[in-house]
C-alpha positions as CSV (number, residue, x, y, z in Angstrom):
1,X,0.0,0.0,0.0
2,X,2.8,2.5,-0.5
3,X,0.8,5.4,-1.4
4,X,0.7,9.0,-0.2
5,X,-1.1,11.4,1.7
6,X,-3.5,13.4,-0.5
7,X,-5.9,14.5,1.8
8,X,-6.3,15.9,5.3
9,X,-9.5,16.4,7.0
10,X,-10.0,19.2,9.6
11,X,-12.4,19.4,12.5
12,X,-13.9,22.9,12.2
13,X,-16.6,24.3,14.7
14,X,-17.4,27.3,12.8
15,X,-17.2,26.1,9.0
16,X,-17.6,30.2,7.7
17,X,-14.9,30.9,10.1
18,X,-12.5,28.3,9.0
19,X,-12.9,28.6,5.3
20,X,-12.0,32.7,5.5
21,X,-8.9,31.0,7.4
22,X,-8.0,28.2,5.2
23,X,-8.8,29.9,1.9
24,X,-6.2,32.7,3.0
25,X,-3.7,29.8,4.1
26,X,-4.1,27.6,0.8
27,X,-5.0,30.4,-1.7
28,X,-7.5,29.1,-3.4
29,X,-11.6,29.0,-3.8
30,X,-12.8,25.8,-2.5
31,X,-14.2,23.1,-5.5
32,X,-17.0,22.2,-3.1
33,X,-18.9,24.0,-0.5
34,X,-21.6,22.6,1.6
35,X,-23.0,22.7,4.6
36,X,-21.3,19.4,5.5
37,X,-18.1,19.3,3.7
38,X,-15.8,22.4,2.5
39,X,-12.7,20.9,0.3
40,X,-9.7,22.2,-1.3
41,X,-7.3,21.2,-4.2
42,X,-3.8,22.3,-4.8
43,X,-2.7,19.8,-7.3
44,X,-2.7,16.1,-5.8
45,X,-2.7,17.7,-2.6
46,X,-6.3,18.4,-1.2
47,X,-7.6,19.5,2.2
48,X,-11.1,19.2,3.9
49,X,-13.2,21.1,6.6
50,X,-15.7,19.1,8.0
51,X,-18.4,20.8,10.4
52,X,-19.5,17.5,12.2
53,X,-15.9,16.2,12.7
54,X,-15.8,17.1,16.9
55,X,-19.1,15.9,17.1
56,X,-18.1,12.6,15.6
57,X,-15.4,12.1,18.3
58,X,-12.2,14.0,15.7
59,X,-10.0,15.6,18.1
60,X,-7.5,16.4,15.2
61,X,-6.8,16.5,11.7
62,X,-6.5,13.2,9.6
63,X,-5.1,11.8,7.0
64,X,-6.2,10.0,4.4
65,X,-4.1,7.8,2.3
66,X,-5.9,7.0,-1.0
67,X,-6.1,3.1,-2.3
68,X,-7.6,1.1,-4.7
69,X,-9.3,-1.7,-2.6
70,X,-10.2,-0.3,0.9
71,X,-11.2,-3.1,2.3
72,X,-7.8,-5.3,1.3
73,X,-6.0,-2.0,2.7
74,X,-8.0,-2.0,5.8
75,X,-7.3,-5.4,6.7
76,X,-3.6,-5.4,6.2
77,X,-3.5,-2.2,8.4
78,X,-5.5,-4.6,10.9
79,X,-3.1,-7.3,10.5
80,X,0.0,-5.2,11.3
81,X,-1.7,-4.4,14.8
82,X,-3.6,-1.0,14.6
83,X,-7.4,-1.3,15.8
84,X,-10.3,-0.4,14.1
85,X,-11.7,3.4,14.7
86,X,-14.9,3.8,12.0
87,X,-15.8,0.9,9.5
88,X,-15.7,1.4,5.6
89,X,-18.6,3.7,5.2
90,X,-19.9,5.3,1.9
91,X,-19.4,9.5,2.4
92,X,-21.5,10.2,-1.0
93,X,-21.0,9.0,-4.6
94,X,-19.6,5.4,-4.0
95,X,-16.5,7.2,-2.3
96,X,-15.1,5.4,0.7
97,X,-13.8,6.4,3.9
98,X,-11.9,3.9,6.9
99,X,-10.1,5.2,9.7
100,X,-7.9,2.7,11.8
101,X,-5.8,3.6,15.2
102,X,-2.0,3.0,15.7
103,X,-0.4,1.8,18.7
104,X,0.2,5.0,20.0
105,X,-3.3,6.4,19.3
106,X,-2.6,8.1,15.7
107,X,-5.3,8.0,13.6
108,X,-5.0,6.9,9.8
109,X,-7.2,7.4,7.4
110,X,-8.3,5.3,4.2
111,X,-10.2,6.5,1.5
112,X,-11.0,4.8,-2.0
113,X,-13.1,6.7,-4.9
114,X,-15.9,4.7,-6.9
């Protein structure tokens, strides 16, 4: 699974707040805008507010390592001794998410498009 980190997901409590912030930081217009997801691309690289992150126990940002099966990712993740945070759930359009824990509490993220 050697791939890289092409997105990272940010808690945000106050979403209009957050994207004056992070559209200053990254320079760029976000390509989507919603009330439950606000997501920026700069080449590969992409980063994501999300409103209901804290209330969905995020205490931090995560990263999400893109793959082509999630569920053979997820298990080999399993296998090499980190626990299981959130099953593979569908966010939208057939895309993917999985989050695992390491041993030293570090969340790491999985995410597969349709």
């Amino acid at each position: 699974m050697s791939q890289s980190i092409q997105l990272v997901v940010y808690p945000v409590k106050d979403l209009a707040k957050a994207k004056a912030l992070f559209g200053q930081w990254l320079g760029v217009e976000p390509y989507a805008d919603t009330a439950y997801y606000v997501g920026y691309r700069n080449g590969d690289q992409e980063v994501g507010l999300d409103p209901n992150g804290h209330s969905a126990g995020q205490t931090g940002p995560i990263g999400y390592c893109y793959v082509a099966d999630i569920q053979k990712a997820l298990q080999g993740l399993l296998d090499a001794g980190a626990q299981a945070q959130q099953a593979v759930k569908d966010v939208g359009g057939g895309r993917l998410i999985a989050t695992v824990k390491d041993a030293d509490g570090n969340v790491i993220g999985l995410i597969q498009n349709p």
